[in-house]
C-alpha positions in Angstrom: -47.4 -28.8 25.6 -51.0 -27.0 26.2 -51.2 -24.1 28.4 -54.0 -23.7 30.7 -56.8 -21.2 30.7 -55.7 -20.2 34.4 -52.1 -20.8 33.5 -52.2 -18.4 30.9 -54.0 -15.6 32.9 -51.1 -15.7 35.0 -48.6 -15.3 32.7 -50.0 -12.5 31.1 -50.5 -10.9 34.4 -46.7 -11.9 35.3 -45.6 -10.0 31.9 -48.3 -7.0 32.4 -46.7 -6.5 36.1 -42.7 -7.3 34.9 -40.6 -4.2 37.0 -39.4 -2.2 34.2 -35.6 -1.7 33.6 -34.3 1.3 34.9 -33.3 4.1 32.5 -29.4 3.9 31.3 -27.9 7.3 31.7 -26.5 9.0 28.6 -22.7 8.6 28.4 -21.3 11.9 28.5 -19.0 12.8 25.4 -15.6 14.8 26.2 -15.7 17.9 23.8 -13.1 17.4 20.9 -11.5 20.9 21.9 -10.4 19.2 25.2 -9.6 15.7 23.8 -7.1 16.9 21.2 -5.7 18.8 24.0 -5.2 15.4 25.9 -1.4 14.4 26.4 0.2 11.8 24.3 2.6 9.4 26.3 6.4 9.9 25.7 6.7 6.4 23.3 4.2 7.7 20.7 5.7 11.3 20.3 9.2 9.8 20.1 7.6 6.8 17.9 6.2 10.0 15.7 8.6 11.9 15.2 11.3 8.8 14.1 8.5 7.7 11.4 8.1 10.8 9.8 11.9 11.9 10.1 12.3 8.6 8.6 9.5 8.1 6.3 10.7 11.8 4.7 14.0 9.9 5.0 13.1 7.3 2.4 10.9 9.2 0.0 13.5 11.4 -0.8 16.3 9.0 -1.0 14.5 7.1 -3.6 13.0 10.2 -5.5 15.2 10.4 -8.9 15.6 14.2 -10.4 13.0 16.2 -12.2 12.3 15.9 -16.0 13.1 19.5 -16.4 15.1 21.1 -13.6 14.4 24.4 -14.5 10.1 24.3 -15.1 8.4 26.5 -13.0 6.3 24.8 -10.6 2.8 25.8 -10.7 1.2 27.7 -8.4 -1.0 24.7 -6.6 1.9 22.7 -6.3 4.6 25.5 -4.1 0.9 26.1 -2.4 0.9 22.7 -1.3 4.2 22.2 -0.1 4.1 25.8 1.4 1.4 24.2 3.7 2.7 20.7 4.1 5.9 22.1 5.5 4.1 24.4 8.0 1.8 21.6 9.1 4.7 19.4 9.3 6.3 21.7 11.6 2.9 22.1 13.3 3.3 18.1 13.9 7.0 18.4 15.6 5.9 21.3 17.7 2.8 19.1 19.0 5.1 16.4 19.4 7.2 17.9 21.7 4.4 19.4 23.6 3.1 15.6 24.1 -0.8 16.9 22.7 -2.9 14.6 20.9 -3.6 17.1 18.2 -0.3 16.4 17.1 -1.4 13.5 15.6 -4.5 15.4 14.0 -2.0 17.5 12.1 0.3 14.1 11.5 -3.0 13.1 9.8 -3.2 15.9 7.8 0.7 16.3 6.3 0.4 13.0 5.9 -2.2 13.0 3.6 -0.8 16.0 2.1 2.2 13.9 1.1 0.7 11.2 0.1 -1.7 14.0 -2.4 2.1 15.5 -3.8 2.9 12.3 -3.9 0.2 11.3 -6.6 0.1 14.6 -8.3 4.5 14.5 -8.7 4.2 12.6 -12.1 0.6 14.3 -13.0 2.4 17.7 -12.4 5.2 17.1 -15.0 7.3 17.0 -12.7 8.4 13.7 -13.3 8.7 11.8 -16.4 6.5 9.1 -14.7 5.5 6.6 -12.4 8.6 3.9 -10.9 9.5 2.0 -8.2 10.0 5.0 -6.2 6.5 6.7 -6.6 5.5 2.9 -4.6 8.1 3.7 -2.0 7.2 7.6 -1.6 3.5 6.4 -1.6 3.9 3.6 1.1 5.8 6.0 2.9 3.0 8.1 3.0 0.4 5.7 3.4 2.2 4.4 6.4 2.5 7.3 8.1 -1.2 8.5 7.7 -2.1 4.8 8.8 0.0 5.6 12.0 -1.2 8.6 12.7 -4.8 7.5 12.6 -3.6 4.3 14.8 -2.5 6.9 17.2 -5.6 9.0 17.6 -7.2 6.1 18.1 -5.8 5.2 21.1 -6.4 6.1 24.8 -4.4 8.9 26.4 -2.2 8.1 29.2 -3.7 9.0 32.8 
């Protein structure tokens, strides 16, 4: 269909004089500091602590004895589980406080785990890899999935 020469004019001038939008505002971002301190509703602590009291449950139901019994562990590895057992206590204590960064430090043992986890058969610690490196591994894996699941949710209001 052919336009016009007047027809034309006028819809240049139409889109020249167009009322602009008006300017969104910036969404304001709560600082992380006063997100993780956020409470967590009852079910997810609860949920929390079951998992990992189960998870750690499992993975050491199904973990079969050392190689040697009487190695000496090196140093990285009584590091590691120095620190995974004081940021798994960290994770309790935030459960029971109802915070969200409970789940932050969930997270983090979690991942710790699932680290000593990989590194038990590396270490020498055990003669190798079985059925219940996949268990102590999906245990692991599970719980760091749930904790990030949890974080990502909305805090109760």
């Amino acid at each position: 269909m052919a336009t016009t020469k007047d027809r034309l004019a006028e819809l240049e001038d139409a889109w020249v004089t167009a009322p602009e939008a008006p300017p969104v505002p910036p969404v304001a971002r709560t600082p992380l500091a006063t997100r993780l301190q956020e409470p967590i509703a009852p079910q997810q602590a609860l949920a929390g602590m079951i998992a990992w009291v189960a998870g750690l449950a499992i993975g050491i139901a199904v973990e079969p004895p050392p190689a040697n019994p009487n190695a000496v562990d090196p140093w990285f590895v009584t590091a590691m589980g120095t620190i995974l057992l004081v940021v798994l206590l960290t994770t309790f204590a935030g459960f029971v406080l109802r915070r969200r960064w409970s789940l932050v430090s969930s997270l983090l043992a979690a991942g710790l785990l699932v680290v000593s986890t990989v590194m038990c058969p590396l270490s020498g610690h055990h003669a190798g890899v079985g059925a219940w490196w996949v268990v102590q591994l999906g245990c692991g894996l599970a719980l760091m999935t749930a904790s990030a699941v949890g974080l990502r949710q909305a805090s109760p209001r």
